[in-house]
C-alpha positions in Angstrom: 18.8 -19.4 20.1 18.6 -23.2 21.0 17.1 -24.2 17.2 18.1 -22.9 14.2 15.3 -20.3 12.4 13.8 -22.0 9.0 15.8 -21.7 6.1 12.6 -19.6 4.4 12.9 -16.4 7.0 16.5 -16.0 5.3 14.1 -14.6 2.0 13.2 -11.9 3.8 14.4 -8.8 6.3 12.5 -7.0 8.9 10.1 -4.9 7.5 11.5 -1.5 6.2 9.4 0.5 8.0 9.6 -1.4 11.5 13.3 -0.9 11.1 12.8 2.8 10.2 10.5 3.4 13.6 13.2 2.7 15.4 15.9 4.3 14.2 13.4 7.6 14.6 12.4 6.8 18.1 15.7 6.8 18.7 16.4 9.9 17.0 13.7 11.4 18.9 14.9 10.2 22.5 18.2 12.1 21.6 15.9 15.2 20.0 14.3 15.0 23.3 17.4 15.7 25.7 18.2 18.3 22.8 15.1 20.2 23.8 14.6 19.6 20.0 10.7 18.9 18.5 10.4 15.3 17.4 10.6 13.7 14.0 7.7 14.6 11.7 7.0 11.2 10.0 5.4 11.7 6.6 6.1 8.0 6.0 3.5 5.4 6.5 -0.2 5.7 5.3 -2.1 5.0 8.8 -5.0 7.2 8.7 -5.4 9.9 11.0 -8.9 10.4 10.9 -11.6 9.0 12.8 -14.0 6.1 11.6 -17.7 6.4 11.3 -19.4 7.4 14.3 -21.9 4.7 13.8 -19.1 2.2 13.4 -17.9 2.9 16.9 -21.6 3.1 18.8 -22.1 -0.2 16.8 -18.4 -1.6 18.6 -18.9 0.0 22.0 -23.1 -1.7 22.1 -22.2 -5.3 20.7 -19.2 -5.1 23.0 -21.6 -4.2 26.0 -23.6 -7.8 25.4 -23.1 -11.2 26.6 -22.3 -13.5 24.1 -20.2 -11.6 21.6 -17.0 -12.4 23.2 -16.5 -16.2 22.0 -14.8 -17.4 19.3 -16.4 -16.5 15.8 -17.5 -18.3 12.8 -14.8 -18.6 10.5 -16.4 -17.2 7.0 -17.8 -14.2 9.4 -21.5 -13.4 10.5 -23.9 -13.5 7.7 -24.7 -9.6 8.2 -21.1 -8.9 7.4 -21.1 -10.8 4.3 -24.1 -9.1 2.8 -23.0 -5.7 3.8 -19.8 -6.6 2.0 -22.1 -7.6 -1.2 -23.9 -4.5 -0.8 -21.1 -2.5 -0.7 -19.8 -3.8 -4.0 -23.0 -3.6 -5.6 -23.8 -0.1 -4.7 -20.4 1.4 -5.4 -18.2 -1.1 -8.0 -21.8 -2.7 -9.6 -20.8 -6.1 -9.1 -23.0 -8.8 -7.6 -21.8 -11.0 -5.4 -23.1 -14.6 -4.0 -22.4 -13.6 0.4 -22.3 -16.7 1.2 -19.8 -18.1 -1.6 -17.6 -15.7 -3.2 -17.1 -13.4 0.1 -14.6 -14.1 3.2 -13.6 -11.5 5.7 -10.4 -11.4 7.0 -8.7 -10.1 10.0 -7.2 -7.4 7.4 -6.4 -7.7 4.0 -2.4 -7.9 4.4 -3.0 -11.2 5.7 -4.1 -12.4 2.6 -1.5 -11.9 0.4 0.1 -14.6 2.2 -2.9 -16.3 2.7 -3.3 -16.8 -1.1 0.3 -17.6 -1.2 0.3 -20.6 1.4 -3.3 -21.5 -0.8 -1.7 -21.3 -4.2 1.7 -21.2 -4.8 4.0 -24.7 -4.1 8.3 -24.5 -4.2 9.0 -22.7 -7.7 5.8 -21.8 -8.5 6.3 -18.3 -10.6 4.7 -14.7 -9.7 4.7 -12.0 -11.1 5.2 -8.5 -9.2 5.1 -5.0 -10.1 7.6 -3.0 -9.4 7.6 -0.9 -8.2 4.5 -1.9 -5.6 3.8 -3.3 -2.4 7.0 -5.0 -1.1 4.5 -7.9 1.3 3.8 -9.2 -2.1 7.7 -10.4 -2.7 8.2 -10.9 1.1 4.6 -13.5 0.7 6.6 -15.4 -2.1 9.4 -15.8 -0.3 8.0 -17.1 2.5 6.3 -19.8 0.5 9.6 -20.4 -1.6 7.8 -19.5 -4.7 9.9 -17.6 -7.5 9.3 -13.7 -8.0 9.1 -12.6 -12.0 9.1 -8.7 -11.6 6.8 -6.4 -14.1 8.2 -2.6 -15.0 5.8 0.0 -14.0 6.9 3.1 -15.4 6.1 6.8 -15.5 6.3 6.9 -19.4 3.6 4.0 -19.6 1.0 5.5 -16.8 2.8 3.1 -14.0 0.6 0.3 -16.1 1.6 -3.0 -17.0 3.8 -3.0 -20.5 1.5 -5.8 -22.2 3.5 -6.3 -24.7 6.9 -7.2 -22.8 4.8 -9.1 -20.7 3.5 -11.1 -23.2 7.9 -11.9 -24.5 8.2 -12.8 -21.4 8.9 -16.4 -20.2 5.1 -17.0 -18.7 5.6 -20.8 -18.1 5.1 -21.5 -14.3 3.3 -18.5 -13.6 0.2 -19.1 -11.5 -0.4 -15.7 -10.3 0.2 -12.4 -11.0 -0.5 -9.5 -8.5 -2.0 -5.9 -9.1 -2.6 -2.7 -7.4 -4.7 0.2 -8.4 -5.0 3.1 -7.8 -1.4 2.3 -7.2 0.6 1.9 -4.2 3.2 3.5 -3.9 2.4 5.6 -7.4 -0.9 6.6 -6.8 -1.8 6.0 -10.9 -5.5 5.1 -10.8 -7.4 2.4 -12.6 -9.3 2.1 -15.9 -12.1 -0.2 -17.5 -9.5 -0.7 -20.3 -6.5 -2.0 -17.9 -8.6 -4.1 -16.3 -10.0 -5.5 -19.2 -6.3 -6.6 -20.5 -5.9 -8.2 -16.7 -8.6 -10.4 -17.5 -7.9 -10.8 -21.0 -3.9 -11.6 -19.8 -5.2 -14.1 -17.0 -7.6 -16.1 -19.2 -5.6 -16.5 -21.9 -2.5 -17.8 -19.9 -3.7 -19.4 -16.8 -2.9 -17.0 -14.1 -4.4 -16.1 -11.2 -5.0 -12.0 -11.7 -5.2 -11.1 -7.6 -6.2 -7.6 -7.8 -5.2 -5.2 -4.2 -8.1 -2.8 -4.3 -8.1 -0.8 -1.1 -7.0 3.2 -2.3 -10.2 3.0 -4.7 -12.1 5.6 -2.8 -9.3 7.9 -1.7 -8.8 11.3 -4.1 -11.1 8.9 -6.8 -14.7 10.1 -7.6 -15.4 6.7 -9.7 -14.1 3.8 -8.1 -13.8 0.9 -9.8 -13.3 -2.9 -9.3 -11.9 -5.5 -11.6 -15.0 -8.3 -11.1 -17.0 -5.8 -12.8 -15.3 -7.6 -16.1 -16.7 -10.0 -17.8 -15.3 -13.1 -17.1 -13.1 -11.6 -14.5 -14.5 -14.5 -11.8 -12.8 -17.3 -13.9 -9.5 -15.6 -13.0 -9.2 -12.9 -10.9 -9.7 -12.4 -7.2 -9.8 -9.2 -5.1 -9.3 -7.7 -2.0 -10.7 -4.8 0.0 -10.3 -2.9 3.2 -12.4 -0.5 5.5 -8.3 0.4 6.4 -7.9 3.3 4.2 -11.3 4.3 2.8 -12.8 4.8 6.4 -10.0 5.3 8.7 -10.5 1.8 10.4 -6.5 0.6 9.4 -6.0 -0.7 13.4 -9.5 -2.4 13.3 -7.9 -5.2 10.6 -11.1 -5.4 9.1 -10.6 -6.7 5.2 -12.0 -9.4 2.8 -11.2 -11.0 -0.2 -14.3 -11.3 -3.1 -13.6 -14.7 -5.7 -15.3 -17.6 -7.2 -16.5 -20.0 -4.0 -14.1 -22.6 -5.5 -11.0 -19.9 -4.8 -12.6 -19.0 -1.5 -13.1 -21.8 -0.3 -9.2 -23.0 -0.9 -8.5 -19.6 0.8 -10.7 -20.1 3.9 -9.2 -24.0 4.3 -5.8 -22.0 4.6 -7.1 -19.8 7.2 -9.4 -21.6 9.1 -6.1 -23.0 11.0 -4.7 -19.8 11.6 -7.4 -17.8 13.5 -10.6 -18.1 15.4 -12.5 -15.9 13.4 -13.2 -11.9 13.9 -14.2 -10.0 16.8 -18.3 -10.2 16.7 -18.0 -6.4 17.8 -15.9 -5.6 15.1 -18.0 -7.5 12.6 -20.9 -5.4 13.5 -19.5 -2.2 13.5 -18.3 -2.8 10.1 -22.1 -3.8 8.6 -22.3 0.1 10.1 -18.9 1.6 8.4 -20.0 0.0 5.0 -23.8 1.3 4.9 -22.4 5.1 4.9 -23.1 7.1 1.7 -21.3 9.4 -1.1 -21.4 12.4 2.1 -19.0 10.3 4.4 -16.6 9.6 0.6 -17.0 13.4 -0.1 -15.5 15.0 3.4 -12.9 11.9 3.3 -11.7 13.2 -0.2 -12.2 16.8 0.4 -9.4 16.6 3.2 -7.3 14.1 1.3 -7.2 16.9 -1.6 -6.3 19.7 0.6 -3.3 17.6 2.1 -2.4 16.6 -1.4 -1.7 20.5 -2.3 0.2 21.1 1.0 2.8 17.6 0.2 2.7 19.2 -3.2 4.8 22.0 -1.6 7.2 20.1 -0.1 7.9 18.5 -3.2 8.1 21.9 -4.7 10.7 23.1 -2.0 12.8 20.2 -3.2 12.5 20.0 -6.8 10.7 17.0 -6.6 8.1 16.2 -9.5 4.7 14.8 -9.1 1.2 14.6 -10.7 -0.8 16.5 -8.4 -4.0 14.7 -9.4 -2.5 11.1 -8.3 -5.3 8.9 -6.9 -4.6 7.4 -3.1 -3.6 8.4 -0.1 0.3 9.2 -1.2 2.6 11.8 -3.2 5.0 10.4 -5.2 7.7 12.5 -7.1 10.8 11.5 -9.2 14.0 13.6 -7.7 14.6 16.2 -10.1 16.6 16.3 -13.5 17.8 19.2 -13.3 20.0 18.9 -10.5 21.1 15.6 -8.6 20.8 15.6 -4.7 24.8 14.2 -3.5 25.0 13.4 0.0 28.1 14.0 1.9 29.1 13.1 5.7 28.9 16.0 7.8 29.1 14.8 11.7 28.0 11.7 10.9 25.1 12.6 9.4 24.1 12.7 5.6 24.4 16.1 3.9 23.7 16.8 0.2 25.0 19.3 -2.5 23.6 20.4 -5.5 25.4 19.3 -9.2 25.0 20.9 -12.1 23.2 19.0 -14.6 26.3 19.3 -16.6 28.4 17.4 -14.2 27.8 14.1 -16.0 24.3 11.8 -15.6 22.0 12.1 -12.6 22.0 8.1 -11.9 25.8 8.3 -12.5 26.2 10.8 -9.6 23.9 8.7 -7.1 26.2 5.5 -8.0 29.5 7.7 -7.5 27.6 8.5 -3.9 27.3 6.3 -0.5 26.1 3.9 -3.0 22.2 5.2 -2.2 19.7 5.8 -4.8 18.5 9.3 -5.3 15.3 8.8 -3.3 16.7 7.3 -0.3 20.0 10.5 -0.2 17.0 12.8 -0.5 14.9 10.8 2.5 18.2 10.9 4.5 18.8 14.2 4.1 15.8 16.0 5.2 15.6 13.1 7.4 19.0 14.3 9.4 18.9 17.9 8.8 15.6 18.6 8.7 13.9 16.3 10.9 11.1 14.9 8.3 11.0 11.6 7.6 9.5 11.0 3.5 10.1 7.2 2.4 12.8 6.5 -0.1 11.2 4.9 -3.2 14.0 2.1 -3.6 12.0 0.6 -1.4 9.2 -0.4 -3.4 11.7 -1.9 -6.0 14.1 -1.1 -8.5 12.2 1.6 -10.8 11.3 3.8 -7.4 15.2 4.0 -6.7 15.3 8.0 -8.2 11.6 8.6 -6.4 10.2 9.5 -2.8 6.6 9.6 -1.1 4.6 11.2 0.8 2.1 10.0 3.5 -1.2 12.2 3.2 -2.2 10.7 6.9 -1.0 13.7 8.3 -3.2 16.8 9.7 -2.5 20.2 7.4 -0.9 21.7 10.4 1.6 18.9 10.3 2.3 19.6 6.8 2.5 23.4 7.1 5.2 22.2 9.5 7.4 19.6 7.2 7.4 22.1 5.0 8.7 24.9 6.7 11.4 23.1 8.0 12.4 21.3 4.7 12.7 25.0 3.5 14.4 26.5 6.4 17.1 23.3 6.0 17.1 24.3 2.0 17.7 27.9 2.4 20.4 27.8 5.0 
């Protein structure tokens, strides 16, 4: 390399999961010579499904017309914006101004470090579940801001602990980021948690950005922290057509705010893109308009993969709540006996101990120095060929847990799971 990278990409690594697709594709070039069936990748949570078939007519028809293929107003086409203010109207009973407190984004990742590059300067503090979504510590690095993690636990409802948060050093803090239903827990929302946000955000200064797009998956009642009252003096949130209507390769996303927080967003991203694809923006203003029918089959088939992942988990000991919200399973490695992984051909076997060998986390540490989630993603990984993501990588209190995608079809599942038992019972 003839320059030398910025000093800020030494904050953060390749993507886990970009790694990870490698190493499988790999895995499954040498599966292939082997005359060996490929990888089944429980991992990441792409939906399988198709969108609304009135979102793709409405794609395929604007696509068709001259016109449509310039560049694109920055803040989106005024349809969009009122479908968007519809949307959250009809389903999260909050009224929005479309033309001030809406902007669409290419996707809703992109603003996390959108609002990052808006709002955060060298030092600036945030604060960060964990464990949660690692893009919003890689978005803080990037901006040279300083990361204050939050505990999320099992024994509190994987809510914030209010009252540590409240001992904690808050000075600096300007934003504070939140996810429900949660990713990667799947621990859903509340009127009373999202009353404290507000209540935490006023009363200290910070920015409450609020992740919102698992609020229709396995949820009959979603809800939305602007429904609060005051919740537009400090909180922002963000939405996607990703998850709740299998359009997650359409990057179709938006953030809703007070227009004086839009428009600092929208100054940040008017010189990083040329607006949205007109087609795209239309067949959105289609996928939002559909009713609690098109909700009802999504959830009916999310359910019915959520019993089959149950299985797995069941094969391996794992524990789970089987009514978790979103479109994941997450489990906690058992108690009762620890998973130890041993080499075995160069590939990662594990044993079971006795729970009166000594502590659980004391056996992992004694290991290849891998948490318990990650020796039990490796093993069934290696052995089994199923790939479930290790929970270490959603921070330090997901280091004992693992997850599984639902974006896979039953069949797929039936599969996992007769494999991870075959592997088991051998």
């Amino acid at each position: 390399m003839i320059i030398r990278p910025a000093k800020r990409t030494e904050s953060v690594q390749e993507y886990y999961f970009s790694r990870k697709l490698k190493e499988i594709a790999s895995m499954n070039a040498e599966r292939a010579v082997k005359g060996e069936d490929p990888v089944i990748n429980l991992g990441i949570g792409s939906p399988d499904g198709m969108p609304p078939v009135e979102a793709v007519e409405a794609l395929c028809s604007c696509a068709r017309q001259s016109g449509n293929h310039a560049y694109q107003s920055y803040v989106g086409i005024p349809k969009l914006r009122q479908a968007f203010a519809d949307w959250y109207s009809e389903w999260y009973g909050v009224e929005l101004d479309p033309d001030t407190e809406i902007q669409p984004l290419v996707g809703s990742k992109e603003a996390i470090l959108l609002i990052s590059l808006a709002f955060l300067d060298k030092g600036d503090k945030v604060l960060v579940p964990d464990p949660g979504y690692p893009t919003y510590s890689s978005a803080s690095r990037l901006v040279e801001a300083e990361i204050i993690p939050y505990d999320l636990t099992s024994e509190n409802g994987w809510q914030p602990d209010f009252d540590a948060l409240e001992k904690m050093d808050l000075s600096g803090v300007k934003i504070m980021w939140t996810n429900y239903p949660g990713m990667p827990t799947g621990a859903p929302a509340s009127e009373a948690l999202y009353k404290r946000l507000v209540e935490f955000g006023r009363r200290h200064g910070i920015l409450i950005c609020n992740d919102n797009p698992y609020s229709f998956i396995l949820n009959d009642s979603p809800l939305s922290i602007l429904a609060q009252p005051g919740a537009m003096d400090c909180c922002l949130e963000l939405n996607s057509l990703s998850k709740a209507h299998n359009m997650a390769g359409w990057r179709i996303g938006m953030v809703a705010a007070d227009r004086e927080v839009i428009a600092q967003i929208l100054k940040v991203k008017s010189q990083m893109d040329s607006g949205m694809f007109r087609p795209l923006q239309e067949a959105a203003v289609e996928a939002l308009a559909r009713g609690p029918e098109w909700f009802a089959r999504l959830n009916a088939e999310y359910a019915r993969r959520r019993l089959l992942a149950g299985e797995i988990f069941d094969i391996l000991g794992v524990e789970y709540d089987g009514n978790s919200s979103g479109m994941f399973l997450w489990g906690k490695v058992g108690d009762s006996s620890a998973l130890l992984c041993s080499g075995r051909n160069g590939r990662a076997r594990c044993s079971v101990l006795q729970e009166d060998a000594g502590p659980a986390e004391d056996q992992h540490e004694l290991a290849v120095g891998k948490s318990a989630g990650e020796q039990l993603s490796d093993m069934i990984l290696y052995e089994a060929g199923v790939f479930i993501t290790p929970g270490f990588i959603f921070g330090k209190n997901g280091r004992d847990y693992v997850r599984i995608s639902l974006c896979a079809k039953p069949e797929v599942l039936k599969r996992a799971a007769e494999k991870v038992a075959y592997h088991i019972m051998r």
